[in-house]
C-alpha positions, 0 to 999 in steps of 0.5 A, spaced: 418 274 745 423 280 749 418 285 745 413 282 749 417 285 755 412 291 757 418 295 761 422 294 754 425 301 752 425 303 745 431 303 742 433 310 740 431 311 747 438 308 749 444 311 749 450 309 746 454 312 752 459 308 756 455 306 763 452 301 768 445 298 768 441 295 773 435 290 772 430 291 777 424 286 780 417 288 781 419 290 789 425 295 785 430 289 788 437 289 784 437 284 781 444 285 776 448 290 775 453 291 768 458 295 765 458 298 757 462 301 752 456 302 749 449 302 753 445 301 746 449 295 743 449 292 750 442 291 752 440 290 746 443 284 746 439 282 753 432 283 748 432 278 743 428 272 743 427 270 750 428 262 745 435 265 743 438 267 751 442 262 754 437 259 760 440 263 766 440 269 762 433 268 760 431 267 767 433 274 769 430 278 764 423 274 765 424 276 773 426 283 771 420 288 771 424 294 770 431 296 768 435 303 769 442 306 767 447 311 768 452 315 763 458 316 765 464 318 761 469 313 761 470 305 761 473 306 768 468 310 771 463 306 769 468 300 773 468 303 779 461 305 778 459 297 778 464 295 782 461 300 788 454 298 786 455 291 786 459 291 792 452 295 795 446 291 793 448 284 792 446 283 785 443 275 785 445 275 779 452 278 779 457 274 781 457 271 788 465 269 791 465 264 797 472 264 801 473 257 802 476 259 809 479 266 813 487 266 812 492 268 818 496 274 816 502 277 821 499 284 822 503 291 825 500 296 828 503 302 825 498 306 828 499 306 834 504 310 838 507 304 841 506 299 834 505 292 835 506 286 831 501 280 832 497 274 828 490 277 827 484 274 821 481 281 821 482 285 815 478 290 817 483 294 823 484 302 821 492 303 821 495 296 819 500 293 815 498 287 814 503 280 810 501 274 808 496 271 808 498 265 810 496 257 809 497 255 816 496 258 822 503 255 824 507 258 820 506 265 821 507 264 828 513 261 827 515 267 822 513 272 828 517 267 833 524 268 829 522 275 827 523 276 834 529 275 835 532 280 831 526 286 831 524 285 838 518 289 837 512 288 842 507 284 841 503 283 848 496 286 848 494 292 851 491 289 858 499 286 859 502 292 856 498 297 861 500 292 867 507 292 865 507 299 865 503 299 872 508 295 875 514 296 872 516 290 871 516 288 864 513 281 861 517 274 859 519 276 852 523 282 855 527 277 858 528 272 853 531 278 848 524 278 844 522 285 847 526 291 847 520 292 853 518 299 852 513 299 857 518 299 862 522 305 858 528 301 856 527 304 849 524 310 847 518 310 843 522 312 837 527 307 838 522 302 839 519 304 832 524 304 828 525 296 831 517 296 828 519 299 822 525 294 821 521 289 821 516 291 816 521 293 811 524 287 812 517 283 811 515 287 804 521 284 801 527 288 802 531 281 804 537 281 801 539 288 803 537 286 810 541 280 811 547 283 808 547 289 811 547 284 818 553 281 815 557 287 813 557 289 821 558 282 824 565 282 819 566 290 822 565 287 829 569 282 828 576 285 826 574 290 831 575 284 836 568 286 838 566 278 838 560 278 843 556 283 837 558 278 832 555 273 835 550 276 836 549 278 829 551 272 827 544 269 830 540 274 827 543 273 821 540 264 822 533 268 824 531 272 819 535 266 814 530 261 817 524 265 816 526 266 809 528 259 809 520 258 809 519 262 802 519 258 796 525 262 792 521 262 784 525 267 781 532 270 782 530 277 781 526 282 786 520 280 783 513 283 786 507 280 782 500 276 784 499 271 779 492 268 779 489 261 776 482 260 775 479 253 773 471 254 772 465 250 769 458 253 767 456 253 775 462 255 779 469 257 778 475 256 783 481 261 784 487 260 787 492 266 788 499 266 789 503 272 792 510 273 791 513 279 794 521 279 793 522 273 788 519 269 794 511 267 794 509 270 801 502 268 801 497 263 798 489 265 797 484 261 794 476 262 794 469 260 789 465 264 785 458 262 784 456 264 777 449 266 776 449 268 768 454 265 763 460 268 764 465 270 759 472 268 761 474 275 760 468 277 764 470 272 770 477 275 770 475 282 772 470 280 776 475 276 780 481 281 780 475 286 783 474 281 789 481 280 790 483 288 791 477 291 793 478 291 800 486 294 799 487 300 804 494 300 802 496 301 796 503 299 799 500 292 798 499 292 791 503 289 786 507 291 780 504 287 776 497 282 776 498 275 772 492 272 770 490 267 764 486 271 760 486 279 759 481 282 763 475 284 759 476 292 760 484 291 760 485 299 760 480 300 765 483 295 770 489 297 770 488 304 771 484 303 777 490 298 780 495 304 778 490 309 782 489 304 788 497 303 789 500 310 786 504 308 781 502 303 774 500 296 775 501 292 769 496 287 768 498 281 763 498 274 761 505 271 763 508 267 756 514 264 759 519 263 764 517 262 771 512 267 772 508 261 766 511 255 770 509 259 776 502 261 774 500 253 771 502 251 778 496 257 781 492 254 775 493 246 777 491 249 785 484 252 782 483 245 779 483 241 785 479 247 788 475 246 784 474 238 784 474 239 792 469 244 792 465 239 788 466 233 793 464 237 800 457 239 797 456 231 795 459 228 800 455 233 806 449 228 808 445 234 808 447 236 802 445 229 799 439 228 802 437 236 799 440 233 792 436 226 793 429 230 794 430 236 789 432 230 783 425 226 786 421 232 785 423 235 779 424 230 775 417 227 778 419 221 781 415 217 786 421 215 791 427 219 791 433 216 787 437 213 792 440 208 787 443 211 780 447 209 775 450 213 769 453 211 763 457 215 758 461 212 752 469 214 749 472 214 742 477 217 739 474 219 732 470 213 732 475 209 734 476 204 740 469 205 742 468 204 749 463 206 755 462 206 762 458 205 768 458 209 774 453 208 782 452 212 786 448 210 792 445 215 797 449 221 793 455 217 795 460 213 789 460 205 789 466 204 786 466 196 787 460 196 782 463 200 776 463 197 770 467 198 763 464 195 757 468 194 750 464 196 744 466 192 738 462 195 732 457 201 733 454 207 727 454 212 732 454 214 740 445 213 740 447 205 738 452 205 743 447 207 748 443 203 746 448 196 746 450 198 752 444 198 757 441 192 753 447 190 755 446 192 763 439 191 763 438 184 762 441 183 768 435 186 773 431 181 769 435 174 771 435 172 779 440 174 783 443 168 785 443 163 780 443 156 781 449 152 781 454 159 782 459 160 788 459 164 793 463 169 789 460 168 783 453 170 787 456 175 790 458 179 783 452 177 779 449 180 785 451 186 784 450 188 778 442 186 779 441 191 784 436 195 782 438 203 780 432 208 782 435 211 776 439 210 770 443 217 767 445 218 760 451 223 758 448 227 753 440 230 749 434 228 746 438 224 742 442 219 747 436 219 753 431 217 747 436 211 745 436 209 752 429 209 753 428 205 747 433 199 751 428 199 756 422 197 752 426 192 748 428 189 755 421 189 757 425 193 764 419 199 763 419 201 770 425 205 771 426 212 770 432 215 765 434 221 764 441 224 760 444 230 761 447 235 755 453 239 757 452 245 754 446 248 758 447 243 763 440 240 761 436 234 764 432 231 758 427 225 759 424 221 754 418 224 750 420 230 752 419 237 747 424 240 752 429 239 757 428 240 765 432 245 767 434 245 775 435 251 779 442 253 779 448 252 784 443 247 787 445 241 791 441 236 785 444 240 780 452 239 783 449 231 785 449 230 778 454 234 775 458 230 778 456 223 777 456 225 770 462 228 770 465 221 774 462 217 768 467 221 763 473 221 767 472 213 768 471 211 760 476 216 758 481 212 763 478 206 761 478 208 752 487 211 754 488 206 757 485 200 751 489 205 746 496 205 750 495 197 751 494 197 743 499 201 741 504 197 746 502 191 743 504 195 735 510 197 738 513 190 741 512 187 734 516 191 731 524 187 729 528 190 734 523 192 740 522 189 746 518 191 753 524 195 756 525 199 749 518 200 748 518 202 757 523 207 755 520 210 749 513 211 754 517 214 759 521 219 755 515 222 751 510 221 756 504 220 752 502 216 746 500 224 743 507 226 743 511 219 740 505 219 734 508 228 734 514 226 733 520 226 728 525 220 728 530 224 730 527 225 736 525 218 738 533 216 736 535 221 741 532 216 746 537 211 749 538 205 745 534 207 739 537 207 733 536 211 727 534 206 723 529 204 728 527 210 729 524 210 722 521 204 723 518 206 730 516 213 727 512 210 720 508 205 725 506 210 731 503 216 725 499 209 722 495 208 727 
């Protein structure tokens, strides 16, 4: 029980202030750090029985030895005080953010009493205006190459602008025109500078303006006959065009906004953040969180909004706005503290419609792949496997580490078309020749379709491998399904891993180990068991077979969507008037089988070639099944 807990304060000792509180081990280790409205009503939460804490949450109380808060006055005070703590003691379990890579940025050095325009991954330099990031490496070089042409900024390093002084002769970029060559004075410092601050406003958004004033001086120099500066206006005006060319246009007016997409599971979230910057996205971010403790959605946002501003030294880099996917947890509190960064108010909002929505379901579908790559990397590193493979034999208590597994999990649609699937993985790896999809014609329940399913694939491993009298194709198949698994997963608890274990006595196969996986706490039941093998979080075993299970529910679903797709078809084709054009037709408009069967008549007469009446018909059909 928490009251168990010695360092547990009493209750009326807790104030009911806003502030931030730090659980502490026995050597006075950070080991988390939290805000709250009100520090009673929070931390009580953390104390009740340790049976009712969700796993992780438990784990950190047990390891605590002591715990300590601080009162502040107002939820943005205690925002910074937790951002600042975090950022110093590096809670283990505080969210942990992993950039997947360091990005490129176009970079200024206003500071400096000649500015220079360069290609750095530091974000670290004092006195720099940076742009981007970039995705590719090319594509900044490419910018600054064209940018060039029209703002002839340096951009030598400073050993070649001290030689060049030295000389008196200036480099090759002065004599292509990509240089105004301040080294050698053929511009003042001031002059050279006011090029260097063309070039940065042009880069923080003022596209239009630029262009046309461009435009309206080559049509001056032309009617004054001065045809030499119009042509060479007219270059500048194709160079800053192809730079722009090279940012996707997402909307018609100047808007200036981040727009965040985060797809997560219980262990890790991926993000991906789009900057847009004069109507244009200007550069693409992505990273992933390791979550320790179980996060609210909401929780999550701040917490990422944080990493992704916390390092800001201009607040000229800040957004007008933030749109992300769900309002942060402390709303007020996180747009006071962008507003105070930036200068002016900085709206953080949930986008509705329009093509900041269509714009922000397209970060949100980055973080998804980010998400399954993040994933892939860690199975699919030998390194990595090897640690999983060791890790799963030692936990679950194998006596060879499992190089062979298989999983299975079963679909329906409120019982309904009952399928299920097998999935192997061998050295951590997926076998996608050997996977098999089953049918289950008559089952009460997901127990009893376990159960049918593994009778089914077991009494294989009791039959030859190559049986007498078969072809060579024939040996080859059978031969595969009587590979031996060191291990059989199960999608699901107790339960499901029983139903399993009572397969393999009835089978008489006694020596295999079966475990399931149940969603919820990512649990590892084993048969018999009173309670579930927790394995450590964002460990290499716990991602292995995450992903394992979660390849077994993506291969029966495709599997139960495609049997129900077939069989609606097939509905579809009997009905007087229809046939396999119309049917591709009415597939195709809608999409799906979930939006024909949504709807109306009038909607399925609008589909080419259908008319009313058999639009009714087709509508009582599809809402029957």
């Amino acid at each position: 029980m928490a009251d168990d807990l010695p360092f547990r304060p009493k209750t009326g000792d807790i104030p009911t202030n806003p502030g931030v509180y730090r659980w502490l081990d026995a050597s006075g280790r950070v080991l988390y750090v939290g805000k709250a409205k009100n520090l009673r009503a929070r931390l009580q939460s953390y104390f009740a029985p340790l049976d009712t804490l969700h796993e992780r949450t438990r784990r950190m109380v047990t390891s605590a030895a002591d715990i300590q808060w601080t009162i502040v006055k107002t939820e943005y005070e205690a925002l910074q005080l937790e951002f600042m703590w975090i950022k110093q003691f590096d809670p283990p379990f505080n969210v942990r953010f992993k950039d997947d890579k360091s990005y490129p940025y176009l970079a200024v050095s206003l500071g400096d009493a000649i500015p220079r325009a360069f290609i750095t991954r530091n974000r670290e330099l004092d006195r720099v205006k940076y742009f981007g990031p970039y995705t590719q490496a090319w594509a900044v070089r490419d910018t600054l190459d064209h940018l060039l042409k029209v703002y002839p900024v340096r951009s030598c390093s400073q050993g070649v602008y001290q030689r060049a002084q030295q000389s008196g002769r200036p480099c090759l970029l002065a004599d292509i025109g990509k240089c105004s060559a301040p080294c050698v004075g053929r511009v003042s410092s001031d002059d050279h500078r006011a090029i260097a601050k063309g070039f940065v406003e042009f880069m923080a958004g003022g596209d239009t303006k630029h262009i046309a004033g461009l435009k309206k001086r080559m049509l001056e120099a032309s009617e004054e006959q001065n045809y030499e500066l119009a042509a060479r206006l007219r270059d500048d005006i194709g160079a800053l065009e192809r730079v722009l060319e090279k940012s996707t246009v997402v909307f018609s007016d100047q808007t200036d906004a981040d727009l965040f997409g985060i797809a997560d599971d219980d262990l890790a979230a991926a993000v991906s953040q789009f900057i847009v910057r004069g109507g244009r996205i200007r550069g693409v971010r992505g990273w992933v969180v390791d979550k320790e403790l179980e996060r609210e959605p909401a929780e999550l946002v701040e917490y990422v909004l944080e990493h992704a501003y916390r390092d800001v030294r201009d607040g000229s880099e800040l957004p007008k706005e933030v749109i992300v996917p769900i309002v942060p947890a402390d709303s007020a509190a996180v747009s006071e503290w962008l507003s105070t960064l930036k200068g002016t108010k900085v709206a953080v909002r949930v986008a509705q419609r329009g093509d900041k929505k269509a714009l922000a379901e397209t970060a949100l579908t980055n973080a998804k792949h980010a998400l399954m790559l993040y994933k892939t990397r860690r199975t699919a590193d030998f390194t990595a496997r090897a640690d999983a493979l060791a890790g799963l034999q030692k936990a679950l208590g194998l006596q060879d580490a499992p190089l062979r597994i298989e999983c299975f999990d079963v679909s329906h649609l409120a019982g309904t078309d009952v399928v299920a699937s097998m999935v192997v993985f061998e050295d951590g790896l997926p076998r996608k020749d050997q996977y098999r999809r089953f049918s289950i014609e008559q089952t009460t329940d997901d127990t009893d379709s376990i159960y049918q399913v593994l009778m089914r694939r077991l009494k294989y491993l009791k039959e030859p491998a190559f049986p007498s009298g078969t072809d060579s194709g024939v040996e080859k198949e059978v031969s595969k399904f009587a590979y031996r698994p060191n291990l059989l997963v199960v999608d699901g608890g107790e339960p499901q891993v029983n139903a399993a274990a009572r397969a393999l006595k009835d089978s008489g196969v006694t020596d295999l180990a079966v475990v399931g996986i149940a969603k919820r706490l990512e649990e590892v039941w084993k048969p018999g068991e009173p309670y579930p093998v927790i394995l450590p979080r964002a460990t290499d075993e716990l991602f292995l077979i995450q992903r394992i299970r979660d390849e077994a529910h993506r291969f029966a679903i495709t599997y139960q969507r495609n049997k129900r797709k077939a069989a609606i078809s097939t509905r579809l084709i009997e009905i007087p008037g229809l046939g396999e054009k119309r049917v591709a037709a009415l597939l195709r408009h809608f999409g799906s089988i979930k939006r024909l069967k949504l709807a109306s008549a009038d909607e399925i007469a609008a589909v080419a070639g259908i008319g009313p009446i058999l639009a009714n018909q087709i509508a009582q059909e599809v809402q029957s099944t």
